[in-house]
C-alpha positions in Angstrom: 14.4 47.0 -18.9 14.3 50.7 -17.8 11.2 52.9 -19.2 13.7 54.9 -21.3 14.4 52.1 -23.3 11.0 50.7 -23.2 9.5 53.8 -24.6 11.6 53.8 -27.1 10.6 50.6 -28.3 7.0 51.4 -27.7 7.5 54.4 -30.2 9.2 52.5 -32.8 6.2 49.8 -32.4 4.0 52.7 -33.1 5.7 54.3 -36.0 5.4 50.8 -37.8 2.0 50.6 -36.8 0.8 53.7 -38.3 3.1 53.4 -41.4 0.9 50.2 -42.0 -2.0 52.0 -41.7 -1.4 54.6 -43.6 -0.2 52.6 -46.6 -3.5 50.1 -46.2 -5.4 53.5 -46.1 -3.4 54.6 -49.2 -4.1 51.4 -51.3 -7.5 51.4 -50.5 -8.5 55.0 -51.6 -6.7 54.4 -54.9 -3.9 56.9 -53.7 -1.1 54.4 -54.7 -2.0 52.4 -57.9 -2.2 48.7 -57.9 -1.4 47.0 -60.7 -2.7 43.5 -60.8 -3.6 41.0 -63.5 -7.2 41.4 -64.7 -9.4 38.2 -65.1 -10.0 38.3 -68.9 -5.9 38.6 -68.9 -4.1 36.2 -71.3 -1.8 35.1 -69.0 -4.6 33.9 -66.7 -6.2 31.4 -68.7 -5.1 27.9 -68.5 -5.2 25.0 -71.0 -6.6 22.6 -69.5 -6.2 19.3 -70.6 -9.1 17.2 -72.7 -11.3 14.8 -70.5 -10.6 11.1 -71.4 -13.6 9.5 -72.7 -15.5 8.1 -69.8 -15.6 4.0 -69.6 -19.1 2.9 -69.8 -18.5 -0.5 -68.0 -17.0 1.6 -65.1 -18.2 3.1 -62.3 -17.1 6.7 -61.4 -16.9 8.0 -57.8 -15.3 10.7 -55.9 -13.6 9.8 -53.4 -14.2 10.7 -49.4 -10.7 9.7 -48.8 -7.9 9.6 -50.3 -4.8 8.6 -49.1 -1.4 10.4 -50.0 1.9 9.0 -48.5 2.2 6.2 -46.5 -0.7 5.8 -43.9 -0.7 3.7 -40.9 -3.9 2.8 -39.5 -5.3 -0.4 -37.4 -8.8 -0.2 -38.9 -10.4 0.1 -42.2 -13.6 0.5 -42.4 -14.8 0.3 -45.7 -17.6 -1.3 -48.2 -15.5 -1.5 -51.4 -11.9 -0.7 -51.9 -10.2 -0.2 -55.2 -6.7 0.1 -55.4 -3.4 -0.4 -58.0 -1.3 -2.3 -55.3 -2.6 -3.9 -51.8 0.6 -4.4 -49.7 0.3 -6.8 -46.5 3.8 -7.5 -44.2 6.1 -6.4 -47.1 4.2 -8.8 -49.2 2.5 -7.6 -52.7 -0.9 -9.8 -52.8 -1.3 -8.9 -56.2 1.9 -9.7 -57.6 2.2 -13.1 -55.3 -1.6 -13.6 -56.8 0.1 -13.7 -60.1 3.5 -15.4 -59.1 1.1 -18.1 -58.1 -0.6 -18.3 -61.2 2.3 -18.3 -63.5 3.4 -21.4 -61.5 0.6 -23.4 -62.0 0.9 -22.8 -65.6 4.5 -23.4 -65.8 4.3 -26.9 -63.5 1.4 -28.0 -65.9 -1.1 -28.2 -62.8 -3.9 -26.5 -64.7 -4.0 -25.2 -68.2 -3.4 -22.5 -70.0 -7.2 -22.0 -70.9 -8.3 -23.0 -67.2 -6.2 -20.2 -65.3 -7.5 -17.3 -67.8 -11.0 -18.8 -66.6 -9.9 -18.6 -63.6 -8.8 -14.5 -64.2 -11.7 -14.0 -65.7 -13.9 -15.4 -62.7 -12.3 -12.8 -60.7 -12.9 -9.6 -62.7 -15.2 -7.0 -61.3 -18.8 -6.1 -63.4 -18.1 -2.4 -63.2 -14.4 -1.5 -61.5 -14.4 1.6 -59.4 -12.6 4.8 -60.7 -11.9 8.2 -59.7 -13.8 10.9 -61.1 -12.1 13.1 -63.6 -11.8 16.8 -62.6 
């Protein structure tokens, strides 16, 4: 690149420069009005929807993690784990859980009465949820 040209550019680079200046200097001295939306503006306020009554028998926490997509890891650490679906080698635990006790019931292996024992046996004292915002 000759120096003609690359003065040229240079000066162009500067023009810019100081435009930008000069219209930052501009807005900030209350030279050029700004019109922005004040804070006690009705179009600012947003309805926010009503907080569910809070479960007594549950425990709230806020979670440290939260996971949003798929996530691959080879370790989880973790004390307690609450979750909707728990997925293992394509395999749905909970649903095969439940597959499994549908089967007993329909082959007559245990009762009706001794399977919802059995549900009931499992349930957690106070389940985990999130903390409403």
């Amino acid at each position: 690149m000759d120096a003609k040209t690359y003065l040229k550019i240079s000066g162009i680079n500067l023009i810019f420069l100081l435009a930008g200046i000069l219209i930052g200097v501009a807005f900030m001295k209350g030279l050029i009005p700004v019109h922005a939306q004040t804070k006690d503006s009705a179009t600012t306020k947003v309805e926010r929807a009503p907080v569910p009554a809070l479960d007594p028998n549950a425990e709230y926490v806020t979670p440290v993690m939260s996971m949003g997509g798929p996530v691959v890891t080879n370790i989880l650490l973790a004390n307690r784990i609450a979750c909707d679906r728990l997925q293992v080698n394509g395999y749905d635990l909970l649903q095969l859980n439940d597959a499994i006790l549908k089967l007993l019931e329909r082959q007559h292996v245990a009762s009706t009465a001794d399977l919802q024992a059995v549900v009931q046996a499992g349930k957690v004292e106070h389940p985990l949820r999130s903390k409403p915002q």
